[in-house]
Structures are given as structure tokens and as C-alpha cells.
DRENTOR-696163 format. One record per residue (C-alpha): residue in three letters; x, y, z; residue number from 1. Coordinates in nm, 4 decimals. Layout:
<nodes>
<node aa="ALA" east="X" north="Y" up="Z" i="NUM"/>
...
</nodes>
This chain:
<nodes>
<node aa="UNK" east="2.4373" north="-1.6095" up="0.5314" i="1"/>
<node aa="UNK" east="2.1334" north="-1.4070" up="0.4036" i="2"/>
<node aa="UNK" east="2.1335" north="-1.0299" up="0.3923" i="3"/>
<node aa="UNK" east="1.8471" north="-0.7770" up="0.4306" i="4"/>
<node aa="UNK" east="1.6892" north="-0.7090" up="0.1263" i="5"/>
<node aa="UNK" east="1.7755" north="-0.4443" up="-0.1559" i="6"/>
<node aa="UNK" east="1.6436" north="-0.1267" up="-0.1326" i="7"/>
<node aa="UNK" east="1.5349" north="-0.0874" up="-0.4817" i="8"/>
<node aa="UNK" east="1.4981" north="-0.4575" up="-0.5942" i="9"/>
<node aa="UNK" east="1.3338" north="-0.3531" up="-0.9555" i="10"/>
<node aa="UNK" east="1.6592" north="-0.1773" up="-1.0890" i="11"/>
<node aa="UNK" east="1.8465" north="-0.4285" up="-0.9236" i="12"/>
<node aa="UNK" east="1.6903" north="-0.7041" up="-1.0512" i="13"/>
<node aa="UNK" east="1.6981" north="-0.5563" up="-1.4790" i="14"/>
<node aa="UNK" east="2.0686" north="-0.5037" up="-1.3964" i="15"/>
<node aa="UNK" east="2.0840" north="-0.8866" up="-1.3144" i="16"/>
<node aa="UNK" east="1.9221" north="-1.0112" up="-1.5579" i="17"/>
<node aa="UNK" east="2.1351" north="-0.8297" up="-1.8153" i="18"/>
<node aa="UNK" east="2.4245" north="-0.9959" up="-1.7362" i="19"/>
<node aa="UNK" east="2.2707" north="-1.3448" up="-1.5550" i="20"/>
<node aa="UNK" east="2.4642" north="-1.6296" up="-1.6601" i="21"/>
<node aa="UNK" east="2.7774" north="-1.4803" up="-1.7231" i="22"/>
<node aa="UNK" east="3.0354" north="-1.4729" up="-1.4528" i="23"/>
<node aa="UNK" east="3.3180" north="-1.2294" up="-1.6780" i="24"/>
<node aa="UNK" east="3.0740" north="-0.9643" up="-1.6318" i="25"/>
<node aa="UNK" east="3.1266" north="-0.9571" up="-1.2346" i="26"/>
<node aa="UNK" east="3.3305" north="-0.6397" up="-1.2552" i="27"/>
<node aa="UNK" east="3.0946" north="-0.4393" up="-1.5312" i="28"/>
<node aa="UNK" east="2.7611" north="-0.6100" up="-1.3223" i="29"/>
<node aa="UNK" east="2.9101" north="-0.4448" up="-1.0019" i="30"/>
<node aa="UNK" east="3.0380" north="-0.0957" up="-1.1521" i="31"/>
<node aa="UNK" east="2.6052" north="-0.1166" up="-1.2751" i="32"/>
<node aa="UNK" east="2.5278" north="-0.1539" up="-0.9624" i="33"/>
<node aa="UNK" east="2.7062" north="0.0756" up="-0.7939" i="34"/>
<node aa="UNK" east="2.6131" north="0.3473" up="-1.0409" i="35"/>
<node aa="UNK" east="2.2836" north="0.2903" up="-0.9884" i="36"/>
<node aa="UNK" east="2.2990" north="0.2288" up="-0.5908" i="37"/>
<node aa="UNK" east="2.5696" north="0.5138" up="-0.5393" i="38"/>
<node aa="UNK" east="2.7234" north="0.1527" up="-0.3606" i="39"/>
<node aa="UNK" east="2.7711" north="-0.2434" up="-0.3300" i="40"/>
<node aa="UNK" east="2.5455" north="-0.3034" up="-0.0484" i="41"/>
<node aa="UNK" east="2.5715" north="-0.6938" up="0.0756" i="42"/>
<node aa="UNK" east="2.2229" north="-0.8496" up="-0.0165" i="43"/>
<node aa="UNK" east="2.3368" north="-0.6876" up="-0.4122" i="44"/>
<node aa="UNK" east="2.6504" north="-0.8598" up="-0.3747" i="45"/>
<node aa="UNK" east="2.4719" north="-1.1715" up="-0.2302" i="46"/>
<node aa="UNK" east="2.2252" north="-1.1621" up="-0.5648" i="47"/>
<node aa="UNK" east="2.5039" north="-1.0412" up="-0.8018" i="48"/>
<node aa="UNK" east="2.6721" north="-1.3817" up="-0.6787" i="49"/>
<node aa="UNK" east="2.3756" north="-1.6600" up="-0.7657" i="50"/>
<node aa="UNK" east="2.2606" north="-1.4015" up="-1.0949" i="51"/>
<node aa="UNK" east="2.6310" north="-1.5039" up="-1.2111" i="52"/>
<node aa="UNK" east="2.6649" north="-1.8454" up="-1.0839" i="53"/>
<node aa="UNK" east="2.9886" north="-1.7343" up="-0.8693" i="54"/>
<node aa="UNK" east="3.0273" north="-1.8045" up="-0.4986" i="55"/>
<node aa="UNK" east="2.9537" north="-1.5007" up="-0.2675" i="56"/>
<node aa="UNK" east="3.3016" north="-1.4628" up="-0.1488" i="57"/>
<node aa="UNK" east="3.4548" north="-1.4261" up="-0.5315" i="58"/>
<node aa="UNK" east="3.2343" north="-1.1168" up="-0.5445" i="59"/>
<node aa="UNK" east="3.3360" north="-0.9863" up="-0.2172" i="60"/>
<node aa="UNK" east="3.7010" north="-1.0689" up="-0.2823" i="61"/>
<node aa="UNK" east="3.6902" north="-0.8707" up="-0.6661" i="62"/>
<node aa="UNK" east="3.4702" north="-0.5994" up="-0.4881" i="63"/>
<node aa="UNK" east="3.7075" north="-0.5318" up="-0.1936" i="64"/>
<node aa="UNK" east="3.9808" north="-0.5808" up="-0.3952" i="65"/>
<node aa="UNK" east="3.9581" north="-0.2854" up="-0.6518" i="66"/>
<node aa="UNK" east="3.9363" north="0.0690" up="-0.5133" i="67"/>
<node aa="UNK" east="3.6829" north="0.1993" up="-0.7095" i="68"/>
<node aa="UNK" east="3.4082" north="-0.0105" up="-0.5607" i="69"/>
<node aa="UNK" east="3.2380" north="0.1069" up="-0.2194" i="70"/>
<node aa="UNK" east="3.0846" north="-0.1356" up="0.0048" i="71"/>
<node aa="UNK" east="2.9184" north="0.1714" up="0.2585" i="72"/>
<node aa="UNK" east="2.7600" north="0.4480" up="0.1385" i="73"/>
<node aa="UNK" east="2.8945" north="0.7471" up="0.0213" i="74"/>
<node aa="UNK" east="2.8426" north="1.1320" up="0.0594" i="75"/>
<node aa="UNK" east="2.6910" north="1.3660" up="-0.2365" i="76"/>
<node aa="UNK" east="3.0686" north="1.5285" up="-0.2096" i="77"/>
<node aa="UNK" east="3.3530" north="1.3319" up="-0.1793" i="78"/>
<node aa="UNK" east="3.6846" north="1.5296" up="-0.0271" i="79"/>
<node aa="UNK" east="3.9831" north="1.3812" up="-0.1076" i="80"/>
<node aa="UNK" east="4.3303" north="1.5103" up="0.1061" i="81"/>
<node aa="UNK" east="4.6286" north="1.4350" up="-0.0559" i="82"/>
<node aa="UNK" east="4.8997" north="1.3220" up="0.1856" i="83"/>
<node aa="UNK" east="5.1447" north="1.2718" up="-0.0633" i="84"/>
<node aa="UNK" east="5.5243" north="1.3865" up="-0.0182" i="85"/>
<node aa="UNK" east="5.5068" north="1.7616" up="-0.1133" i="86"/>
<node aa="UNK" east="5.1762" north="1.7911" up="0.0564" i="87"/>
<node aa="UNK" east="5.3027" north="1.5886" up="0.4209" i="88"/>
<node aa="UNK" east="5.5670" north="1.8488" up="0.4286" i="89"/>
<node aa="UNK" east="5.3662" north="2.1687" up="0.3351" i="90"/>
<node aa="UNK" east="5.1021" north="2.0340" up="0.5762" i="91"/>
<node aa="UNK" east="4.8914" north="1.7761" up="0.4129" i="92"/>
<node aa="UNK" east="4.8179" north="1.6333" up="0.8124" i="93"/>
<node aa="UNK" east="4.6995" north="1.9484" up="0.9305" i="94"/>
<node aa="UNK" east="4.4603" north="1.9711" up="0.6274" i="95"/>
<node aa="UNK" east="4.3502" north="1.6655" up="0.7068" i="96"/>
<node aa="UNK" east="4.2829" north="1.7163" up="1.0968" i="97"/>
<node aa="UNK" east="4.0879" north="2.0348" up="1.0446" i="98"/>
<node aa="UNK" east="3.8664" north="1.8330" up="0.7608" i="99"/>
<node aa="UNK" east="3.7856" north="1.5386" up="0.9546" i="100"/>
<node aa="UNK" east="3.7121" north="1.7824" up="1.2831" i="101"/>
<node aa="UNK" east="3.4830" north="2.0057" up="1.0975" i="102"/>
<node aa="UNK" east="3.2618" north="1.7076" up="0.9069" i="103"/>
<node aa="UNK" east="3.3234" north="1.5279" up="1.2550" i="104"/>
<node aa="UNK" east="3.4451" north="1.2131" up="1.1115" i="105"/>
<node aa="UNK" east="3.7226" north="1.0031" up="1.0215" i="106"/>
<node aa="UNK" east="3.9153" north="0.8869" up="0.7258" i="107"/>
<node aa="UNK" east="3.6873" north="0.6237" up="0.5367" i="108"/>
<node aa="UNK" east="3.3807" north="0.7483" up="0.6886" i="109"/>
<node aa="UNK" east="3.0617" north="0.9145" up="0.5670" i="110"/>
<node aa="UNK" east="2.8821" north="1.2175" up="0.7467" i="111"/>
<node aa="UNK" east="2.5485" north="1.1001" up="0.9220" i="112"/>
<node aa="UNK" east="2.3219" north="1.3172" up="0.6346" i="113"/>
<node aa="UNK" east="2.5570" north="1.1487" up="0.3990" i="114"/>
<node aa="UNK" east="2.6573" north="1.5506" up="0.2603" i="115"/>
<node aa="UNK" east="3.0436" north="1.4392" up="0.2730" i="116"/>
<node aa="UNK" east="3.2734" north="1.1404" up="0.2607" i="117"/>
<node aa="UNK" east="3.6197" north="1.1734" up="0.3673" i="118"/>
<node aa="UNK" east="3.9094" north="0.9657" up="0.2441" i="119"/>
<node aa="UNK" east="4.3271" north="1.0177" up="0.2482" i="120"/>
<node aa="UNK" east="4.4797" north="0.9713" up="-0.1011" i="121"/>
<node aa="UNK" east="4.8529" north="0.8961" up="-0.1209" i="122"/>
<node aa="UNK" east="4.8628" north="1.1539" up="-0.4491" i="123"/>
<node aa="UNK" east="4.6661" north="1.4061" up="-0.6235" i="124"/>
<node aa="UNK" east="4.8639" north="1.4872" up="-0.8707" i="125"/>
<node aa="UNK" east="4.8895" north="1.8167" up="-0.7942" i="126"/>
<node aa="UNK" east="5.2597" north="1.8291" up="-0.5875" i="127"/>
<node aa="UNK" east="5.2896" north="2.2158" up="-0.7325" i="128"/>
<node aa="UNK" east="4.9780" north="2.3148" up="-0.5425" i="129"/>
<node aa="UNK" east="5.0373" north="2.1457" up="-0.2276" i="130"/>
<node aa="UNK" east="4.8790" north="2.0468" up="0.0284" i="131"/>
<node aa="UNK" east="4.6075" north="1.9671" up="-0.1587" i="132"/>
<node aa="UNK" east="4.2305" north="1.8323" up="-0.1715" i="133"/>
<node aa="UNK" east="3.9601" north="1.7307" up="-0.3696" i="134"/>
<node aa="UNK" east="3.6089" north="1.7672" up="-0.3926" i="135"/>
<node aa="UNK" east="3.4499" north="1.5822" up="-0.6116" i="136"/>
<node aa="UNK" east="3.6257" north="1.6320" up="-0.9526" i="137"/>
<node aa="UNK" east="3.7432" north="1.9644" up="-0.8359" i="138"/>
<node aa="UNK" east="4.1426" north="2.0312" up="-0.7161" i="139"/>
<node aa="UNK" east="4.1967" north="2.2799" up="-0.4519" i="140"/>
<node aa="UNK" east="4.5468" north="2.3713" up="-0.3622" i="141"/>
<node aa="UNK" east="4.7931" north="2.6283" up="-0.1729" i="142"/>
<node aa="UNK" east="4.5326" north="2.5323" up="0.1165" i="143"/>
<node aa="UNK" east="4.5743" north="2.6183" up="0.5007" i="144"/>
<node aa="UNK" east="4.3340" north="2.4382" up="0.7495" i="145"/>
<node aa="UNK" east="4.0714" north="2.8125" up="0.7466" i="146"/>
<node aa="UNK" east="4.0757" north="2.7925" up="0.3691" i="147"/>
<node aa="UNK" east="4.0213" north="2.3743" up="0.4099" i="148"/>
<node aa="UNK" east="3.7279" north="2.4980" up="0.6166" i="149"/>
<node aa="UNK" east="3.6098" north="2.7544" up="0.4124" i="150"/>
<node aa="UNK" east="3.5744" north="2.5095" up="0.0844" i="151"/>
<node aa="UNK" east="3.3710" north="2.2541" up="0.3223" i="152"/>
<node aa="UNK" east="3.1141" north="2.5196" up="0.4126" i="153"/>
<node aa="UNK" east="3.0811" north="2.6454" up="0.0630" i="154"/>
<node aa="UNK" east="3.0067" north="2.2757" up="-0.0395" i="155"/>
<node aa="UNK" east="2.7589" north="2.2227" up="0.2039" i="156"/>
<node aa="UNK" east="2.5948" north="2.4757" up="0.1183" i="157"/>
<node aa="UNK" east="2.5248" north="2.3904" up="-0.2915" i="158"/>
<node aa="UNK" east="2.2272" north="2.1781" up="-0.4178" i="159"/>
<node aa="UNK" east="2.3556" north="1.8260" up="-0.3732" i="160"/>
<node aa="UNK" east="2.4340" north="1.8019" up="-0.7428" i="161"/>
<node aa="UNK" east="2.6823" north="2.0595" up="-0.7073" i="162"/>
<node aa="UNK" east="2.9002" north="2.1866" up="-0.9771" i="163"/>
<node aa="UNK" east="3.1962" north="2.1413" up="-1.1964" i="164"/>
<node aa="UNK" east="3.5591" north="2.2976" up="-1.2402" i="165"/>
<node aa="UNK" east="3.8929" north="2.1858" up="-1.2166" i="166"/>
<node aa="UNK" east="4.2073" north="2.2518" up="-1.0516" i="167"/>
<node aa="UNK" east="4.2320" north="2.5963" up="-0.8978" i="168"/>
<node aa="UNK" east="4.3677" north="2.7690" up="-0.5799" i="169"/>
<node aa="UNK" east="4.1384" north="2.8412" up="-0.2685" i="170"/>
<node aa="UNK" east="4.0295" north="3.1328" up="-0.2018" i="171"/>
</nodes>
């Protein structure tokens, strides 16, 4: 079972041989190389496993199984719709719908030019401002599906290392 090769196999391979040899580094080896990759593509998982002496499926199994690893690749912004309780029944769905239309994708998935990623959370957090989303590290709340739509557009339209803030109402 042999994958395509890594796209930048120089980084890849220093990050290897840092931790070759020692299989209780798996999870700090991975969260490397998904820093570095922005994600755990297969052939890195594939090396990751022989650099480490562990069979391929271990990796798989400890990178599938926690949810901060990403086997696909992911967008410069990453909007996060809270479908917790308060926000299901303020409208959390609706958010949600309007999102996904307007980046024309689903749930899980990553816009073609790889500007957004879309994902449902079960909880934000932020139950007083609901329904709620994130961008990046950045809390929106009070939202309706226009102002949903408004935040996309003003995020696709920043430099792709965008900027900072924290919780606030749209606008």
C-alpha cells in the first residue's frame, strides 16, 4: 500500500528524523507535521509509520482518532457553526444552510481555492450570543443567515493571513 510522494519531502524528512526511533512521539511527530503541512497527508502518515517503527494503521487509527488532526486539506479560514442547543433553537440550521450555499460546499469539506473550510461544532461556547460561528479564532454571534453572509464575504476578501479578535457581534 504505497502512497504518492510528499510534497515537500525535505521538511518532512528533518521532522522524521527528530523523532525516528521513538514510537511515544507519534502524536507530537504528527501535530509537526501537520503544522508544517497545514495536514496529515497519507504518504506522511505512511513515512511517519516506518520513521517510528509503528505499523501504518496505529498512525491512522491515533490520527483519525483525535479531532485535532486533519487528514484533507484545509482552508486559510476555517468557519465553525455552532449547532449547539441555544443556537438549534435561535437558528443555528439556517446559519448553517446559508454558509454551506454561499462557499458551495458541505460540512467537512474545503472550498476548491482552499479560501474556506466548513465544519458543524456541537458548542461554541458562546450559548448567550447564539446562533453562533467561528472564523478562525474569531466568535461571531446574534447572527441571521445575511449577516452569516456578510462575515464570509468580508473574509474572503482579507490577505489570507487574515487577522485577529475575539468574540463580538456581527455587524
Amino acid at each position: 500500500m504505497r502512497g504518492e510522494p510528499v510534497e515537500d519531502s525535505g521538511k518532512l524528512g528533518a521532522l522524521l528524523d527528530r523523532y525516528r526511533g521513538q514510537p511515544g512521539a507519534l502524536i507530537p511527530l504528527l501535530q509537526d507535521i501537520q503544522r508544517e503541512m497545514g495536514y496529515l497527508p497519507r504518504p506522511a502518515l505512511e513515512e511517519a509509520a516506518r520513521a517510528l517503527g509503528l505499523p501504518a494503521v496505529k498512525v491512522y487509527g491515533v490520527a483519525t482518532f483525535y479531532a485535532q488532526f486533519h487528514l484533507k486539506p484545509r482552508g486559510r479560514h476555517v468557519c465553525r457553526v455552532c449547532l449547539g442547543t441555544a443556537c438549534h433553537v435561535r437558528g443555528g440550521e439556517r446559519i448553517l444552510s446559508r454558509v454551506s450555499a454561499d462557499l458551495g460546499i458541505a460540512p467537512g469539506d474545503t472550498t476548491p481555492d482552499r479560501a474556506f473550510t466548513l465544519e458543524r461544532v456541537a458548542c461554541l461556547g458562546a450559548c448567550g450570543l447564539s446562533p453562533a460561528m467561528m472564523v478562525d479564532d474569531q466568535t461571531f454571534g446574534r447572527l441571521t443567515p445575511d449577516k452569516a453572509s456578510r462575515l464570509l464575504r468580508r473574509f474572503a476578501r482579507e490577505a489570507p493571513d487574515g487577522g485577529g479578535g475575539g468574540g463580538r457581534t456581527a455587524e
